[in-house]
N, C-alpha and C positions, 0 to 999 in steps of 0.2 A: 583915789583919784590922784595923777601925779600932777603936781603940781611945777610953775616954773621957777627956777632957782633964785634965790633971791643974791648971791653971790656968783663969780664966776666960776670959780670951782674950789669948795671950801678944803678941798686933800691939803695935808700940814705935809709937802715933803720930806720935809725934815724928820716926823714922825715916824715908825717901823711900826707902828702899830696899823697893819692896814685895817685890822675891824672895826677900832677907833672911826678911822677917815671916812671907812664905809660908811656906818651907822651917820656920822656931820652927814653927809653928803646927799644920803638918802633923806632925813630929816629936814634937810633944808628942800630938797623936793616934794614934800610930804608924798614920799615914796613908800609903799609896803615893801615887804617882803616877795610877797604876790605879784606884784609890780616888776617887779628887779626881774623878776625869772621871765617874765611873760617876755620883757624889752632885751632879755640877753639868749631868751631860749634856753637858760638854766634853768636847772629844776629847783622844785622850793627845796630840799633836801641840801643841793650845792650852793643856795646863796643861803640860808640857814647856818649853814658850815662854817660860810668866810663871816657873816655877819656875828656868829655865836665866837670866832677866834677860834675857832679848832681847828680852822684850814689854815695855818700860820705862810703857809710859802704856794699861794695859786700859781697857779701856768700862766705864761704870761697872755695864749688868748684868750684866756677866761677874763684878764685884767682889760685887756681890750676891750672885749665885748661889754663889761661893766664901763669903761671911760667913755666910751659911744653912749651906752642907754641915759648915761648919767652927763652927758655935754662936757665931760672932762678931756682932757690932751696932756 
C-alpha cells in the first residue's frame, strides 16, 4: 500500500547516489517495488535496476516519471 509522505520530498541533491534517494523516498512512502512500476508504468526489472544501483545514469524521463509517481519536482 503506498503510503503518504511523511516529508516533502526526502532526495539529498546534493547526493549522486540516486539509489540511495530512491530507496529514502520510496520508504518514506511505504512504497514497494511493485508499486513504483505500477505508478511509472516501469517494469519491476527497470525499477529493480535503479533501486538495486545497477542503473547508475537513468534517462531522464524515466526520472520524471519516478518524481510524478513519487510527489517529487
Amino acid at each position: 500500500m503506498v503510503g503518504k509522505p511523511t516529508t516533502e520530498c526526502p532526495f539529498d541533491w546534493g547526493s549522486m547516489d540516486f539509489a540511495a534517494n530512491l530507496k529514502r523516498a520510496m520508504a518514506d512512502r511505504k512504497m514497494t517495488q511493485a508499486d513504483l512500476a505500477r505508478a511509472t508504468g516501469l517494469s519491476t526489472a527497470q525499477v529493480a535496476s535503479l533501486v538495486n544501483g545497477k542503473t547508475k545514469d537513468p534517462r531522464l524521463s524515466t526520472v520524471s516519471k519516478i518524481a510524478a509517481a513519487l510527489n517529487c519536482s
